[in-house]
N, C-alpha and C positions, 0 to 999 in steps of 0.2 A: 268282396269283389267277384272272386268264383260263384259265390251262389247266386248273383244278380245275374249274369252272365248268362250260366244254365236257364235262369227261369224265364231269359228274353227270348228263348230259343222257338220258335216254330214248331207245332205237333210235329210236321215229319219227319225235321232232326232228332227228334225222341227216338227213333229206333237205333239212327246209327249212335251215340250218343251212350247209349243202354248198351248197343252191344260189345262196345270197348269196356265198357265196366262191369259186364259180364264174366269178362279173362278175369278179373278180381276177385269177383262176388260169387263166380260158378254159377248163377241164373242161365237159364235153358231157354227162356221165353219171355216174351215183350211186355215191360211195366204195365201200357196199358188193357190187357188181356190174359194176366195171369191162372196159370192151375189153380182149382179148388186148393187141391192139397198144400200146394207151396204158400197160399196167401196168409195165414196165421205164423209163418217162419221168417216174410221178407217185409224189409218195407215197401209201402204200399203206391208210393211213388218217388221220381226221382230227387224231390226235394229230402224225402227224407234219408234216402241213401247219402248225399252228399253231407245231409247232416251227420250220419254215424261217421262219415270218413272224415271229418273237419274232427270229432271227436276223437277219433284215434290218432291222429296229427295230435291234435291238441297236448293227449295222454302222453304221446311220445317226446312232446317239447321240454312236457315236466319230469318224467323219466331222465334224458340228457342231462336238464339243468340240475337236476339232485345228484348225477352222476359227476357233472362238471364239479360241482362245488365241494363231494367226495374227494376228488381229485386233488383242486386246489387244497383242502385241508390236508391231505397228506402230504402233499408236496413243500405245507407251510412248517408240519411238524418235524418234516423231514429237516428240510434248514435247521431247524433249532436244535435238533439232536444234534446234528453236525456241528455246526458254532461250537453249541456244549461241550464235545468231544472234543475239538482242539482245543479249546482251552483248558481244560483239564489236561489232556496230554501235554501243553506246553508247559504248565505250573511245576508234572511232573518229571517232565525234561530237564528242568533248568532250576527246582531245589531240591536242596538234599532235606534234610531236616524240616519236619517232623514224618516227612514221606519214606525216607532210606535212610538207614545207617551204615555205614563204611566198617566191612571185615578188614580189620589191620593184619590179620595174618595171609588171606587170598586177596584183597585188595576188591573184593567185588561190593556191591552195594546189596542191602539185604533190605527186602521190601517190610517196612510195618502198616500192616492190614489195619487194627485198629487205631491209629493215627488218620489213614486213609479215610475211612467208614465214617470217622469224627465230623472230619473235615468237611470232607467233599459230601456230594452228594449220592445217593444210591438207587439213582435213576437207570445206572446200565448192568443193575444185578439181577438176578434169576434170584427168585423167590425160597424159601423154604433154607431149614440151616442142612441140607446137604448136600452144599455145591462146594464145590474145593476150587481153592483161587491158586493162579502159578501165576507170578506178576516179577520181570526182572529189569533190569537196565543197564546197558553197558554204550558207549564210543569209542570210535575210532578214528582216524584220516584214511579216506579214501581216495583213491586219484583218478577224480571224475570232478569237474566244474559245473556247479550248482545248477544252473539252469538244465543242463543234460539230464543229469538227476534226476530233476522236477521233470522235466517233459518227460523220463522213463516211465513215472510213476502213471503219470495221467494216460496212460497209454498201457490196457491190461495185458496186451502181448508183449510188448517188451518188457513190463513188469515181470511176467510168469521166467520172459528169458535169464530177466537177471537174478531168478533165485529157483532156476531148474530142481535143485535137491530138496526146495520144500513148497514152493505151489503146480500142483499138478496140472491145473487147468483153472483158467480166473475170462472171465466175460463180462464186457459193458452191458448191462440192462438199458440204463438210462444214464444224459448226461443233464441234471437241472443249469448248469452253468460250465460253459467252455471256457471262458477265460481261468486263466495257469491262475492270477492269482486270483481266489474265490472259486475256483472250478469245483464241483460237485456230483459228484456221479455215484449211483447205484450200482452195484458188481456184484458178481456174485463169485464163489473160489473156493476149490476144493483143493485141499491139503496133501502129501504125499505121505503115508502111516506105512510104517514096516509090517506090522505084524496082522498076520492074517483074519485074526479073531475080532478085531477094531473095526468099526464101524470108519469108511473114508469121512476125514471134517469137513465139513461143509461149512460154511458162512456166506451168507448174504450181510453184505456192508454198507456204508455209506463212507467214501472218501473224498475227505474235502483235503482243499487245499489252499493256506493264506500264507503271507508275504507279511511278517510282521515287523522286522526293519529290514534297513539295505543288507542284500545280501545273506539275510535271514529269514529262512519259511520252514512250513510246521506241513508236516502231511498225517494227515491222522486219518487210520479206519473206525469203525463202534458197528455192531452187529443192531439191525435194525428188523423187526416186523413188518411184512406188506401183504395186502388184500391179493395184491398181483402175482406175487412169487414168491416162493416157497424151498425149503431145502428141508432133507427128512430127518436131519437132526438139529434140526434150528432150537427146536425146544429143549433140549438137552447140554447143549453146547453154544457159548456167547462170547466174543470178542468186545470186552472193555477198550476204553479209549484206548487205544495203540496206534505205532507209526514212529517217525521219526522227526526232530529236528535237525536244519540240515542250516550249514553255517559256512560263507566264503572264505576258503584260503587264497593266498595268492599261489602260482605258476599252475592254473589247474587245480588243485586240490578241495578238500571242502572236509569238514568236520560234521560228524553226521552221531547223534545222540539217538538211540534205540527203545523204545519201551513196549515191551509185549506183555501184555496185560487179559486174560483168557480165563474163564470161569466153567466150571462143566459139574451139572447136575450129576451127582454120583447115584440118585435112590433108584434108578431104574431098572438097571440088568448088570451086571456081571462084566458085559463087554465094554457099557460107561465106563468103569470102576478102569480099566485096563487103555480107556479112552485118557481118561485124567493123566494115567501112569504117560503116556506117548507124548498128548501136550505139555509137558511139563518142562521146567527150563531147558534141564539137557537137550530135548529132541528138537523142541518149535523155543526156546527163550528167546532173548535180546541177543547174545553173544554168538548163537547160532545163526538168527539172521543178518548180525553185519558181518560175521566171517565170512558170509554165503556172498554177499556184496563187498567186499573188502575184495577177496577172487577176481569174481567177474567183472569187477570194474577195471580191471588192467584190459579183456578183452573189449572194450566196446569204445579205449581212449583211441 
């Protein structure tokens, strides 16, 4: 339709014409009376200029569309890692056996990795055998009503508020779905390390979040890869399905199931090595972060 246009035009519209697409092309001089020297570098009239630029349109349609469809495929993988992760987190919430065995003298649950590994799948593992696993589980009752909870979660600054002593700074990237149940968002979150010599942890996440009966929802993170965003120890350090189950009491209250589940490649340096020792259950487990929320949720009833 443009080129029909242009070629109806009048010779003496040709100059003004030309010289608007001169700001473009940097041409100095009139299509019809070009330099010696320029005429082996430009095209030679204006049909053919409109053609290169319908061509670099065109280039750039297919550039976008490969880039769109880039997009949607991650965003489709993305879902599916998420799905995956909560359900796996849920399975591991709510059985004991063949997943944990119950210490009868502390009373805590003791993770079996190869039961784990049997089972499930080993789609959220780091490769090579020198990643060292710290994977733990504990609950409690909190005095906070479920929906607050959830809406805490989905929400990265009040999330950082209600566990001060162990995320240092947490930010929405992206959100694929705003509705609480299904909602799904990219975050990314740096950890609080005591000791100097530690690398700060980083994780890039995907947090979903489903409603799986009344009164019952599952919040789960999983460390995720992206073309878009990056953390400087992504490769080093991986968050397994982790998060909480969180379950309705009545007068306010709510029973909230913990599983911190964190994987850190040991072969690299010396600091990793010292990285493992910090994430480990004592510092970042289960029992450390509903204690951290078991606290603060007296300030926010």
């Amino acid at each position: 339709m443009w080129v029909g246009m242009f070629r109806e035009c009048p010779d003496e519209a040709f100059s003004e014409i030309h010289s608007q697409n001169q700001l473009i092309q940097g041409h100095h001089q009139a299509i019809n009376n070009p330099a010696p020297h320029l005429q082996d570098n430009r095209p030679i009239d204006l049909d053919q200029e409109l053609d290169a630029v319908i061509q670099i349109l065109n280039n750039d349609i297919v550039f976008k569309s490969i880039a769109n469809e880039t997009t949607d495929l991650e965003s489709a993988l993305t879902k599916q890692i998420a799905n995956n992760a909560v359900e796996e987190l849920k399975k591991l919430c709510t059985t004991d056996e063949p997943f944990w065995l119950k210490d009868v003298n502390e009373g805590k649950f003791i993770f079996q990795h190869d039961s784990y590994q049997r089972i499930l799948d080993k789609r959220y593992c780091l490769t090579g055998p020198n990643a060292r696993v710290e994977c733990s589980r504990d609950s409690r009752l909190v005095n906070m009503n479920v929906e607050q909870l959830v809406d805490m979660f989905l929400d990265t600054g009040k999330w950082s508020d209600l566990f001060p002593t162990i995320v240092k700074k947490a930010q929405t990237l992206s959100s694929l779905s705003r509705d609480r149940n299904g909602a799904l968002m990219l975050i990314s979150a740096e950890m609080h390390i005591v000791s100097p010599s530690v690398p700060t942890p980083e994780f890039l996440l995907v947090r979903c979040c489903r409603q799986f009966e009344d009164g019952a929802w599952v919040i789960g993170d999983v460390s995720i890869n992206s073309s878009k965003y990056k953390t400087s120890v992504h490769t080093c350090l991986w968050r397994r399905p982790s998060g909480c189950l969180i379950r309705e009491i009545n007068q306010g209250f709510c029973w909230v199931c913990w599983v911190e589940h964190v994987e850190v490649d040991k072969k690299i340096e010396n600091s990793i090595e010292d990285l493992a020792d910090a994430m480990s259950q004592t510092n970042y487990g289960a029992e450390r972060w509903l204690s951290a929320l078991e606290r603060m949720s007296f300030r926010f009833v």
